[in-house]
C-alpha positions as CSV (number, residue, x, y, z in Angstrom):
1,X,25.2,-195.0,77.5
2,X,27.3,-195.7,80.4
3,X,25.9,-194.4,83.4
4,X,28.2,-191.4,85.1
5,X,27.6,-193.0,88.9
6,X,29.7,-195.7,89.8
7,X,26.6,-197.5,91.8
8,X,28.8,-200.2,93.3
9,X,31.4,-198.0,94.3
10,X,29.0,-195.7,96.0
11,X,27.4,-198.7,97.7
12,X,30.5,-200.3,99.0
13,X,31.4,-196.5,100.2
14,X,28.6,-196.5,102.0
15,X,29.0,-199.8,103.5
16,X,32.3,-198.8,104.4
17,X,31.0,-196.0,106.9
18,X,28.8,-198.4,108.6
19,X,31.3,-200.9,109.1
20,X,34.0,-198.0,110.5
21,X,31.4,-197.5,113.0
22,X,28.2,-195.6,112.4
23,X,25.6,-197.0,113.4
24,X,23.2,-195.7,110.1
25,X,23.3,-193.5,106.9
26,X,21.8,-192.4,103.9
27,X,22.5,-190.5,100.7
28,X,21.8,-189.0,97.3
29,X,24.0,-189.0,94.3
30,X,22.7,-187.0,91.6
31,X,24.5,-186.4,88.1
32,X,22.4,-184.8,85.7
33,X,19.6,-186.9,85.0
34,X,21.0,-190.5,87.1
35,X,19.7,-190.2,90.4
36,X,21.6,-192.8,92.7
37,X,19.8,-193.4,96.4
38,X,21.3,-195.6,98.9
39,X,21.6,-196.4,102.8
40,X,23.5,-198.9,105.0
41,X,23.6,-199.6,109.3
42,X,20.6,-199.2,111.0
43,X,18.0,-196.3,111.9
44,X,17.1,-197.9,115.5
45,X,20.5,-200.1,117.5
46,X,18.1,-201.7,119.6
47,X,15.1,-203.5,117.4
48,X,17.8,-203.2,114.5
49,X,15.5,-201.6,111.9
50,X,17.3,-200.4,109.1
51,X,18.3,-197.3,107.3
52,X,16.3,-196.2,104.2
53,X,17.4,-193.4,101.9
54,X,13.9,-191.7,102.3
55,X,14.1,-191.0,105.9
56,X,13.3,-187.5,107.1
57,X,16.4,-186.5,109.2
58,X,17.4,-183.5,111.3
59,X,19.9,-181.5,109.2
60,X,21.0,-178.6,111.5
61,X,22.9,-176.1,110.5
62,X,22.1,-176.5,106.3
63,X,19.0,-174.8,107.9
64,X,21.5,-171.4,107.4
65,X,21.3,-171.7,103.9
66,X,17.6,-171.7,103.9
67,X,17.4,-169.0,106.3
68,X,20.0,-166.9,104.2
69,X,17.9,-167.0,100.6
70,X,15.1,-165.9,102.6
71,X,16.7,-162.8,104.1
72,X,17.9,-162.5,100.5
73,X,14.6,-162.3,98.8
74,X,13.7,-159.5,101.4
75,X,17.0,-157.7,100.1
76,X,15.7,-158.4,96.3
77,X,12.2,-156.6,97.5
78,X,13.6,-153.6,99.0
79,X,13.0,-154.6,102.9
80,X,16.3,-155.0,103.9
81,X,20.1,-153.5,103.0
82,X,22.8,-155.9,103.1
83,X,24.9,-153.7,104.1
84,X,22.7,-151.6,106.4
85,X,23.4,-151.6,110.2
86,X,21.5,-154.5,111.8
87,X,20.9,-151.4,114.5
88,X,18.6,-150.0,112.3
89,X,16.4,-152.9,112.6
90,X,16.7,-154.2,116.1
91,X,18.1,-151.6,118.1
92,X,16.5,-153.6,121.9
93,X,18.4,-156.6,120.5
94,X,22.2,-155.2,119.4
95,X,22.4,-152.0,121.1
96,X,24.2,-149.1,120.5
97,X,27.6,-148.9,118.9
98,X,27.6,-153.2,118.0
99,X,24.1,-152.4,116.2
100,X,25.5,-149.6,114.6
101,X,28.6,-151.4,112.9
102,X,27.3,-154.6,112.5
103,X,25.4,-155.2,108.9
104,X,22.7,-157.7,107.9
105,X,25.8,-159.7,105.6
106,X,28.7,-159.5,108.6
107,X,25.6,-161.9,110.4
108,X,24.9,-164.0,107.2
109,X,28.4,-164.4,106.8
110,X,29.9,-164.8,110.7
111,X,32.2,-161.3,110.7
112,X,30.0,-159.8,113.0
113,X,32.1,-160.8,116.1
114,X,29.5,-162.2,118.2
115,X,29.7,-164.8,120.4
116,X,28.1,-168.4,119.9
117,X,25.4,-168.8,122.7
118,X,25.4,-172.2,123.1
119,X,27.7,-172.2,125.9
120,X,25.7,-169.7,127.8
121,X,22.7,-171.5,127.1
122,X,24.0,-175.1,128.2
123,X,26.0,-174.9,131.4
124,X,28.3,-178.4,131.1
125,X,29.4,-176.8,127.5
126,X,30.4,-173.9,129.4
127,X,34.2,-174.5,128.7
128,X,33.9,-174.6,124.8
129,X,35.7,-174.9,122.3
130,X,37.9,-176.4,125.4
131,X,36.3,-180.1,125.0
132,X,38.3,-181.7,127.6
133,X,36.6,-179.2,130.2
134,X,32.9,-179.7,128.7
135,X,30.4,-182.5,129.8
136,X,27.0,-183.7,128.1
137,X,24.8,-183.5,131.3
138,X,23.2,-180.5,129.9
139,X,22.2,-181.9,127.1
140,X,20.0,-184.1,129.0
141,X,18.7,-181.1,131.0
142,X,17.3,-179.4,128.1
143,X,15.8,-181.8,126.1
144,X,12.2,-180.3,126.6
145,X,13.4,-176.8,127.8
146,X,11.8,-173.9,125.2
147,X,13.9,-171.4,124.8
148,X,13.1,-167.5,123.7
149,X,15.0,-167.1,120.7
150,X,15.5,-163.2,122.8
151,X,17.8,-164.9,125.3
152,X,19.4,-167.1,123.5
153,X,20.8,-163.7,121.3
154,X,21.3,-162.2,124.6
155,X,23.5,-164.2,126.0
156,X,25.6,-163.9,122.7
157,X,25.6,-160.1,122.8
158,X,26.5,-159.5,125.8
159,X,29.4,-162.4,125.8
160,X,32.5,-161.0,125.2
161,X,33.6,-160.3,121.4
162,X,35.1,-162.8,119.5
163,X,36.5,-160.4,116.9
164,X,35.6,-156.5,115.4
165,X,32.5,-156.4,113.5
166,X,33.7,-157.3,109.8
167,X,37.0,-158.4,110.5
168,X,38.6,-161.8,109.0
169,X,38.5,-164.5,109.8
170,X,35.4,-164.3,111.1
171,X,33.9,-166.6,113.6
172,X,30.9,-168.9,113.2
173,X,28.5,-168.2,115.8
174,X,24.3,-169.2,115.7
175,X,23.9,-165.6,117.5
176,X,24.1,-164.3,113.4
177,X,21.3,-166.2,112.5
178,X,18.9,-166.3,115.3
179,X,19.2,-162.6,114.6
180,X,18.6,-162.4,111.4
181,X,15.2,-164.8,112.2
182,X,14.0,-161.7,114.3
183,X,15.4,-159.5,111.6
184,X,12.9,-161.2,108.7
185,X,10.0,-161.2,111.6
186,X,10.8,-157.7,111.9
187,X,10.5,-156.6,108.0
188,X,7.7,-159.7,106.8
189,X,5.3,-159.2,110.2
190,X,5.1,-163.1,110.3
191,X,7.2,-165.4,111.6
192,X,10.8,-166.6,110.4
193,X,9.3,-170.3,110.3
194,X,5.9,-169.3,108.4
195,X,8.0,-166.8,106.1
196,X,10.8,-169.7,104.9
197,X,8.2,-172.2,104.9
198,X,6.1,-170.1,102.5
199,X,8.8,-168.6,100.1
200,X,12.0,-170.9,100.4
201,X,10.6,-174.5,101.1
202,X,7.3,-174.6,99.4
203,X,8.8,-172.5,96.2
204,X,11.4,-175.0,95.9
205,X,8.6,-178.0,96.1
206,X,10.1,-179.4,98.9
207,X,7.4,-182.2,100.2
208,X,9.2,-183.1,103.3
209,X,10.9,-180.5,104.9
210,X,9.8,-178.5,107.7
211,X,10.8,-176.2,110.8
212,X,9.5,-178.3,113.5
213,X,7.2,-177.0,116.6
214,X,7.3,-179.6,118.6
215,X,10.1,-182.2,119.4
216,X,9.5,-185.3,117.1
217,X,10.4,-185.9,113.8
218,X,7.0,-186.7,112.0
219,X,7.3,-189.9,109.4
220,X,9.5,-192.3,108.7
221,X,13.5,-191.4,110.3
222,X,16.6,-192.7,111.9
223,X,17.2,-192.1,116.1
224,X,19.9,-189.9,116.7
225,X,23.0,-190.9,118.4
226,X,25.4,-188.4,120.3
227,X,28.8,-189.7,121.8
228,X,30.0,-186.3,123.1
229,X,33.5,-187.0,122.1
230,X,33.0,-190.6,124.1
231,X,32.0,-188.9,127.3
232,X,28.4,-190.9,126.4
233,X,29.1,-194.4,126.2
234,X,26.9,-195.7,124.8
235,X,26.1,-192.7,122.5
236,X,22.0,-191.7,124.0
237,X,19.5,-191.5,121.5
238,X,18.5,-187.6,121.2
239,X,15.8,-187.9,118.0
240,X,12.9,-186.5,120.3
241,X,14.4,-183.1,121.5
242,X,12.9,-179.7,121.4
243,X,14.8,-177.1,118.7
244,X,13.9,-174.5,119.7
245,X,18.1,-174.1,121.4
246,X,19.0,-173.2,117.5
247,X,15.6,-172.1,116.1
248,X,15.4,-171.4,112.1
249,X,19.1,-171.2,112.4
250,X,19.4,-175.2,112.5
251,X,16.4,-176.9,113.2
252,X,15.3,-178.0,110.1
253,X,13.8,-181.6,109.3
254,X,14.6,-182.6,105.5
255,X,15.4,-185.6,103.3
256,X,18.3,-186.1,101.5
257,X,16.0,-186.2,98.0
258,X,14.8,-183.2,99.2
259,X,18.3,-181.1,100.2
260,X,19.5,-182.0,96.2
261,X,16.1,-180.3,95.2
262,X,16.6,-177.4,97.0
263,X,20.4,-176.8,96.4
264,X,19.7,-177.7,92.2
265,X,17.2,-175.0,92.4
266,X,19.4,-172.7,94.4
267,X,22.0,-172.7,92.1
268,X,20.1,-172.5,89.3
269,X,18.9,-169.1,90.1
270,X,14.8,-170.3,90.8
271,X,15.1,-169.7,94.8
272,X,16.7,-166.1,95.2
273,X,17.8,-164.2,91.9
274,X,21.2,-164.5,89.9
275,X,22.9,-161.7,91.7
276,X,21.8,-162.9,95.0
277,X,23.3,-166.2,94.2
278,X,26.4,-163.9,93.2
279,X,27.0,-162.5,96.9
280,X,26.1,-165.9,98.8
281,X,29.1,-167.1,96.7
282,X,31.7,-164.1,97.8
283,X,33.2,-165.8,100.5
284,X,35.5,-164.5,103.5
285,X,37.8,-166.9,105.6
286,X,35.7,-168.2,108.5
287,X,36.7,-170.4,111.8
288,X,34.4,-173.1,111.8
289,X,33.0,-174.5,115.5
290,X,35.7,-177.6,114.9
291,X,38.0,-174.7,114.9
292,X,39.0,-174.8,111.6
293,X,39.2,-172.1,108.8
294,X,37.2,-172.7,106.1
295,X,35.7,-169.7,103.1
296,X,32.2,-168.9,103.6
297,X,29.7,-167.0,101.8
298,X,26.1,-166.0,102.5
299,X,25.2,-169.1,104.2
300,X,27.2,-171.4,101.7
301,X,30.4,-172.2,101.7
302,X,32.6,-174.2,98.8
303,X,34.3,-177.3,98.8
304,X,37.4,-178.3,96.4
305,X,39.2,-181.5,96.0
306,X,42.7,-181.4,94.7
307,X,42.3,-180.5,90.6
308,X,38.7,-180.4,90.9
309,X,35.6,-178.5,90.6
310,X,33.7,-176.4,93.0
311,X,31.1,-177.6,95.4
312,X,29.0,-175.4,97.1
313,X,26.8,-176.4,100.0
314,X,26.4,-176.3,103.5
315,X,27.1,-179.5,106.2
316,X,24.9,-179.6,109.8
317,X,24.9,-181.3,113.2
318,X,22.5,-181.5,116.1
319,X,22.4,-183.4,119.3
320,X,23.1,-187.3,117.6
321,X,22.1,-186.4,113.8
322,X,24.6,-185.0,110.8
323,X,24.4,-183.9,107.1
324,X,26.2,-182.3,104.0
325,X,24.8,-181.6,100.9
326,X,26.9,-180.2,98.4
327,X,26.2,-179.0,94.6
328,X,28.9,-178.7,91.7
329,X,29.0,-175.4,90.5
330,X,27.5,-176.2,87.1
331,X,24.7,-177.9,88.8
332,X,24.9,-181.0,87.4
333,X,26.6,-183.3,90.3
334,X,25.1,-183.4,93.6
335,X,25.5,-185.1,96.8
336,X,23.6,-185.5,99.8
337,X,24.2,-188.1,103.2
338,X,22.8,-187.9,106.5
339,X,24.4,-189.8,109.5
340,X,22.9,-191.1,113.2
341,X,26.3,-190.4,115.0
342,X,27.9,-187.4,116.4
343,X,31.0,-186.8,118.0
344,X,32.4,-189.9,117.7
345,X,36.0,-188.8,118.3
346,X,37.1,-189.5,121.5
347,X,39.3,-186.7,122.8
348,X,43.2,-187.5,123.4
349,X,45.5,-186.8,126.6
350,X,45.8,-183.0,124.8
351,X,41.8,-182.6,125.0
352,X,42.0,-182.7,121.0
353,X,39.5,-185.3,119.0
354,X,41.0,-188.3,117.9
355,X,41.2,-189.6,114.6
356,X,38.4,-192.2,113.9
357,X,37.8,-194.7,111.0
358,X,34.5,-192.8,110.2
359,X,36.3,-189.6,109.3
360,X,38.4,-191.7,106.7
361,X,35.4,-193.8,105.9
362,X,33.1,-190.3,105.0
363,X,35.9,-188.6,103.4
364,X,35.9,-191.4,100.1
365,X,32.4,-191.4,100.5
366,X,32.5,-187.8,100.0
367,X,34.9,-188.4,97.1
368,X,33.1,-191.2,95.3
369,X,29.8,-188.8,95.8
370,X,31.2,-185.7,94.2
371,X,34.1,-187.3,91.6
372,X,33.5,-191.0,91.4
């Protein structure tokens, strides 16, 4: 029987990235039973060690997703309304009339209006989303800084408003999710980390993922290689860096074996029940932090290409380190690839990001993943 995965192609896609210009990849190709695992560039530019598809790899923001079935086994048990005022909850953290008419889904699913922190948090990214007027330097500053997850959501309440709680589109902003961390503390009386460590990646099997505590990846990885839109030139290696800036909402360290386990058994209604799985896939129009609009669930959001099924999945980035993984509807073809690079688009005379081989490069990867 022929095999569904065009191996070579997927191979020479992958090559293709590397060759564009990042530095090191990896990926999973799954389609029903054929598992396809593969990896090109290199995990280290200085000694030249190469890229293996069993890294462990920093996969930021598909941490969300994670973080979402967990507040969504609490709502299965009776802890938590969906649609109940977060106010309720944490009235110290989102005060009077915000805490009132924001609900637990407008944070899972960025119509809450608040602001992102970040650029409160890190004072060269202060102008943001204006790139031209940002600059990297603090990312250097806070590479061993711990934050309190408190301030952090501070600094996004009290920034001003980026829309009325539950309009559309809706505005992604980590502020939803390092709330609804102190939201599952609040209901579970552990922490966010011990409670989706417990019930989301050790019921899913998952043998190497973890929210990290300290700032090193444990076992075998790539380094982590941020450009900042080619304001860091070279791009600086930012693999050892403390998480706690995004917390459970994107810290989490994963493999790409791993992320197809999880989303398989997400879909597949073993993680959070059928119904649950129903709402994370009702999806309102969203501005992502690229700026652009995209339909998003409760932390998952669908991709289509022209005349074909539907993915859902979640993508991530941190300081140097990227991901996607992404699930067919009916389960049975799945993708997941990890880069070393981020921001590699340098910023024209307009302060917008410049197209780059890479984008073309992951976008048939992408392709030859999902539809090849």
């Amino acid at each position: 029987m022929k095999s569904p995965l065009d191996c070579a192609a997927l191979n020479a896609a992958m090559e293709n990235v590397h060759r564009a210009g990042m530095p090191g990849l990896f990926a999973e190709v799954r389609d029903g039973d054929q598992v396809w695992r593969g990896a090109a560039g290199v995990a280290d530019v200085v000694t030249g060690r190469p890229a293996t598809a069993d890294m462990r790899h920093r996969v930021g923001s598909i941490t969300k997703t994670f973080t979402a079935a967990a507040v969504l086994q609490q709502v299965e048990s009776g802890q938590i309304g969906l649609d109940t005022p977060i106010g309720q909850y944490l009235p110290k953290l989102v005060p009077g009339e915000r805490g009132d008419a924001i609900t637990v889904r407008m944070l899972i699913n960025h119509t809450s209006g608040l602001a992102e922190y970040l650029p409160y948090a890190y004072p060269s990214l202060k102008a943001f989303p204006a790139l031209a007027g940002t600059g990297p330097q603090s990312l250097d500053d806070h590479r061993f800084t711990r934050f309190d997850p408190a301030e952090l959501i501070e600094m996004g309440v009290t920034a001003p408003a980026v829309g009325a709680p539950g309009g559309v589109p809706g505005v992604y902003s980590n502020t939803n999710y390092l709330l609804l961390c102190e939201l599952l503390e609040q209901v579970t009386g552990t922490t966010a980390e011990r409670y989706i460590t417990r019930n989301v990646i050790e019921r899913a099997g998952l043998r190497d993922t973890e929210l990290p505590a300290g700032p090193y990846v444990n076992g075998p990885h790539s380094q982590l290689y941020e450009a900042w839109f080619g304001m860091i030139d070279p791009p600086r290696d930012y693999s050892v860096y403390d998480m706690s800036w995004v917390g459970p909402s994107a810290s989490l360290i994963s493999t790409v074996t791993d992320l197809n386990r999880f989303f398989g058994m997400l879909l597949a209604g073993e993680i959070v029940s059928p119904s649950s799985l129903a709402q994370m896939q009702r999806t309102v129009p969203v501005i992502s932090q690229e700026g652009k609009t995209i339909d998003y669930g409760l932390g998952l959001h669908p991709m289509e290409g022209p005349g074909q099924g539907t993915f859902w999945g979640h993508g991530g980035t941190v300081w140097g380190g990227g991901a996607l993984a992404m699930i067919r509807a009916d389960g049975k073809r799945q993708m997941s690839v990890a880069v070393n690079l981020q921001r590699w688009n340098k910023l024209d005379s307009s302060g917008k990001p410049q197209p780059h081989p890479i984008d073309d490069a992951l976008a048939t990867l992408y392709r030859v993943a999902m539809y090849g």
